[in-house]
N, C-alpha and C positions, 0 to 999 in steps of 0.2 A: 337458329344455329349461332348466331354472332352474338345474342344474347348469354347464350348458355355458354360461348366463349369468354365473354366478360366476365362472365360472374367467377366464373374458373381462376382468369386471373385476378381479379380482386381478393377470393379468398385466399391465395397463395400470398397474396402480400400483406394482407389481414395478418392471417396466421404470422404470419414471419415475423410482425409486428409484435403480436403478444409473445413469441417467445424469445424475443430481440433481449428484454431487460430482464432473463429469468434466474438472473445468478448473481452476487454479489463477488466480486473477482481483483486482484490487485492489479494495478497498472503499471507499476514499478516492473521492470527487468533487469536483470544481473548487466553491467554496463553502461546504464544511463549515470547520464549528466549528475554528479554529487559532489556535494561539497561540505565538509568537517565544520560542524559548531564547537565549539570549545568554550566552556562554560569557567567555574571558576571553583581552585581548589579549596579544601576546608580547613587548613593549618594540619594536614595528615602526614606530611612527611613522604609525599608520592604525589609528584606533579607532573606535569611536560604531557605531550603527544600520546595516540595512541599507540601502542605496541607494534612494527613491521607486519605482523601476521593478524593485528585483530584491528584493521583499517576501517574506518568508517565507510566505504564499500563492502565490509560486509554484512549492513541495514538490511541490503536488499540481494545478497548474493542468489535466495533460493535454496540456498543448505544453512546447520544449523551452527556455523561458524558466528564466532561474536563480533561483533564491535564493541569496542571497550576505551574509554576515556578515561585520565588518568584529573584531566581538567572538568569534576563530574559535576556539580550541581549545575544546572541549566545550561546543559550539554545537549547537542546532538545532530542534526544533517541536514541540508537541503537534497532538494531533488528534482531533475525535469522527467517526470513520466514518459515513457514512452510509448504504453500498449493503451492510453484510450483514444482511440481511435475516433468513436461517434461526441467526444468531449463530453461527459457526463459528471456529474458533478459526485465529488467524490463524499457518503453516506455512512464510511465505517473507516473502521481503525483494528486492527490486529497485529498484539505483540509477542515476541515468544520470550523463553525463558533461556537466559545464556545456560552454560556449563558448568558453575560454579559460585560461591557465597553469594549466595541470597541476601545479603543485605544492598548490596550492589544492583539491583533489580531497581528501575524507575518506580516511583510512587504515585506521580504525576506524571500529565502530559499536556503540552498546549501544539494546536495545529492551524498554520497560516497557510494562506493563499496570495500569490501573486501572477499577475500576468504582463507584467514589465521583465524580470531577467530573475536568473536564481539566486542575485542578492538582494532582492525585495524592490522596493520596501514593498510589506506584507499585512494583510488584513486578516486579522481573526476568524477563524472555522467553527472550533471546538477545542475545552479544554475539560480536564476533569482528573480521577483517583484513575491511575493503573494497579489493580491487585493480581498480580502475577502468582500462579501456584509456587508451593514451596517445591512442587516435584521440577526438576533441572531436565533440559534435553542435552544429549550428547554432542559435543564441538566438533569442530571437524564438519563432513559432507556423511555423519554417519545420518543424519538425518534430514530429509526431502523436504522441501518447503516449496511445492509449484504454487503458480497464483492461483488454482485453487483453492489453494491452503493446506493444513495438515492437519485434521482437528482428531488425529490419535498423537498429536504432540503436547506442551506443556504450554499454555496458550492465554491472554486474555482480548478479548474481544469486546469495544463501543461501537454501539450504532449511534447516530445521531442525524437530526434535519440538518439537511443544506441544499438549496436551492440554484449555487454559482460555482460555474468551475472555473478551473485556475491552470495553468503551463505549469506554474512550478509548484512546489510546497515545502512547508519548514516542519521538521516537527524538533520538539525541545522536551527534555525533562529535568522540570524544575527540581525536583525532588527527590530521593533516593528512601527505598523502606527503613533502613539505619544507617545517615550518614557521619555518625558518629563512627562506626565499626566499617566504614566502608573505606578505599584507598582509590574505589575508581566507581565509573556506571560502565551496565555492561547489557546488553540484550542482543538474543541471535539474531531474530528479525523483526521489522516492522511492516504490514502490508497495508497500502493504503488502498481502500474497495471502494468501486463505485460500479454501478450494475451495466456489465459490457455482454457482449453477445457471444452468446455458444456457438459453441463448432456449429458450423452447418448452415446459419442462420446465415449468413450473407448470401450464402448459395440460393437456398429457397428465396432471398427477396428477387437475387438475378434471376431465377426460374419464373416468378411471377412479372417482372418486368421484361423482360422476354414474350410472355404471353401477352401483353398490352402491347407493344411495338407490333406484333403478327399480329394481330387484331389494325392496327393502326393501318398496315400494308395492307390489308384486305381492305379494307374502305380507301 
């Protein structure tokens, strides 16, 4: 019987184990810790801050409200994550598509890591090409962005290795699709993914660690 006890709870915490990393999910929440990059203008006649209403808190608001820089070539935000929890190091990157002129859409993107404070200094992640669709999603909170994602929105998505996670992160974009025609950068949202746990799953390992403690009391 104490056997067949065991084993009960072992798989419970097994299982809870394999389904612990089964999603790839943003860590970012509407609220956390951010701070405004300002990059540098291009002789375009439109410079200074972002607009009142298109604040560099809306990187990560969760609708599909922009942030918009007016200071655009290698522009863009810090951030203290708040939802990972088990510290997992962060494997993907997800951008959406602001509301409007498309040339104004990043081209690039570079993404640091720090684990001193959220003004760095910062080590290198991941960098590369953002090719963002030509199709626009609507500004405003007409459209949902939970950390699952929203992959019926207008989207582009990097996976990439990394091994170390970090408190905080930068993410920057060097580059704009036409910053010749362009006056600012602008994107709804950025998710930064790292593989966190599904509903439930905390529960199931309490279940199974539960069952090893009443195992424990009986002996």
């Amino acid at each position: 019987m104490k056997m067949r006890l065991t084993c009960t709870a072992l798989v419970l915490v097994v299982c809870a184990g394999q389904t612990a990393f089964a999603a790839l999910m943003d860590i970012t929440r509407p609220g956390d810790a951010i701070e405004l990059i300002s990059g540098f203008n291009q002789n375009d006649g439109n410079d200074g801050d972002p607009p009142g209403a298109e604040g560099v808190e809306h990187a990560i608001d969760d609708i599909g409200q922009k942030y918009l820089n007016f200071k655009d070539l290698s522009s863009g935000f810090s951030v203290t994550p708040s939802a990972n929890v088990l510290g997992e190091p962060v494997t993907g990157i997800r951008f959406y598509a602001a509301n409007d002129a498309e040339p104004r859409d990043p081209a690039s993107y570079q993404l640091f890591g720090s684990n001193d404070s959220i003004g760095g200094p910062w080590e290198a992640i991941s960098s590369g090409a953002v090719m963002l669709p030509s199709a626009r999603n609507p500004g405003g909170n007409a459209v949902m962005i939970p950390p699952s994602g929203n992959l019926g929105a207008s989207y582009y998505e990097v996976l990439f290795d990394n091994a170390d996670t970090y408190d905080h992160y930068q993410v920057l974009f060097p580059t704009l699709k036409d910053a010749e025609a362009a006056n600012s950068m602008q994107i709804a949202e950025v998710e930064l993914l790292a593989e966190v746990p599904e509903p439930g799953t905390f529960g199931l390992i309490a279940l199974g660690l539960m069952g090893i403690m009443g195992i424990a009391r009986r002996k």
